[in-house]
C-alpha positions as CSV (number, residue, x, y, z in Angstrom):
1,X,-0.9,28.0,-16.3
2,X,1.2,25.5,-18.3
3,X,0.1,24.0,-21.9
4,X,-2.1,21.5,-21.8
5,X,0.2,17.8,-21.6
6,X,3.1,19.9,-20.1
7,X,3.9,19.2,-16.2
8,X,3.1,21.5,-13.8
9,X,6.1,21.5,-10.6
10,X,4.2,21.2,-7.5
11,X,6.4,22.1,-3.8
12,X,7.1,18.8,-2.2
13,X,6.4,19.9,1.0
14,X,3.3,17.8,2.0
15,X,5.6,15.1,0.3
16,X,8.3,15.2,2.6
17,X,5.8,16.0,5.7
18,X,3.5,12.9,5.1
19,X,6.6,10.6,4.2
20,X,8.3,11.7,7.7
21,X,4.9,11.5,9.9
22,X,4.2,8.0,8.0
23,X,8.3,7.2,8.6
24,X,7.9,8.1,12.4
25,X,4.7,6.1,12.9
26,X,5.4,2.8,11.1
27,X,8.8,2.8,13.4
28,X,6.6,3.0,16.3
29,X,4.4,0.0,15.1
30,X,6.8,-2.5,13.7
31,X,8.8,-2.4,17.1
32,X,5.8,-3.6,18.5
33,X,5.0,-6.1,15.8
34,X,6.5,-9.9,16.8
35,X,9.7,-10.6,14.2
36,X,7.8,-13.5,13.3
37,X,4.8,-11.4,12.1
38,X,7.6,-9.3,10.2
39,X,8.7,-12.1,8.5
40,X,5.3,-13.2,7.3
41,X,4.3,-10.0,6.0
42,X,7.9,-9.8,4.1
43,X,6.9,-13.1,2.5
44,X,3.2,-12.6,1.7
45,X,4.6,-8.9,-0.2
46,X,7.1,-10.6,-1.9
47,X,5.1,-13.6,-3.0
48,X,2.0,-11.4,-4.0
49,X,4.8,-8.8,-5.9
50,X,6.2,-12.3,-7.7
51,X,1.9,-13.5,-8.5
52,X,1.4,-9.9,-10.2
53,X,4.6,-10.5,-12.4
54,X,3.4,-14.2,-13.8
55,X,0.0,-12.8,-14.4
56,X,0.9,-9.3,-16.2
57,X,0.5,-9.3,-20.1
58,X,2.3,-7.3,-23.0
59,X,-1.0,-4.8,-22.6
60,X,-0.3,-3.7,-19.5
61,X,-3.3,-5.9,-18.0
62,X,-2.6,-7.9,-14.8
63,X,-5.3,-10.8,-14.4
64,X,-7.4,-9.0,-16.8
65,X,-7.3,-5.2,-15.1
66,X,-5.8,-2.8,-16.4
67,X,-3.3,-1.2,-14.2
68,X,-5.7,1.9,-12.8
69,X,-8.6,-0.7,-12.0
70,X,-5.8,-3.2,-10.0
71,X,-4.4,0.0,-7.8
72,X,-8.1,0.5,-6.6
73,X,-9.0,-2.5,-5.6
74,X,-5.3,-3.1,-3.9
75,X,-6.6,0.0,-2.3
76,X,-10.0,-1.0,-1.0
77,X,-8.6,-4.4,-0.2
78,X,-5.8,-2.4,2.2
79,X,-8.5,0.2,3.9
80,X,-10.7,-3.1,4.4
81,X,-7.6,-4.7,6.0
82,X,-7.1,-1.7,7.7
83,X,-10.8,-1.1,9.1
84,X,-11.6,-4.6,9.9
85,X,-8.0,-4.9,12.1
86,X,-8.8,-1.5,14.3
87,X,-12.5,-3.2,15.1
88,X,-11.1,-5.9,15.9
89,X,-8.2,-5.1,17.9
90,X,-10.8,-2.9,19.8
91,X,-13.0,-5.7,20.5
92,X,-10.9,-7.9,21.5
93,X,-11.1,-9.8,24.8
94,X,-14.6,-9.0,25.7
């Protein structure tokens, strides 16, 4: 067992699996995604990457979060997104 502070070298393995599973199913799904959708979501990313940079501070706080705090709600914000799309998609048209 390493000191404690000192890194401890993990097999990337599940790494490279999940990135090449995640690879092979977003190609399926943005072939199927209208290029004006594509272009949208380019431009929301980038403008919401550009938003984070004007409010960030010297402390590491963006819009008074600190960095940790920021990732989970971007996370619970995405899984929302997420959820609320597959209901929807299901329900639609009836």
């Amino acid at each position: 067992m390493p000191a404690q502070g000192q890194y401890q070298h993990r097999p990337p393995l599940p790494f490279v699996a999940g990135s090449f599973v995640g690879a092979l199913a977003g190609a399926f799904l943005v072939v199927q995604i209208p290029d004006a959708w594509l272009k949208l979501i380019l431009g929301g990313f980038i403008l919401a990457l550009a938003a984070i940079l004007l409010v960030a501070d010297e402390k590491g706080m963006i819009a008074g979060l600190d960095s940790t705090t920021l990732g989970y709600v971007a996370l619970g914000l995405a899984l929302l997104v997420f959820i609320g799309g597959g209901m929807v998609g299901s329900y639609r048209g009836r």
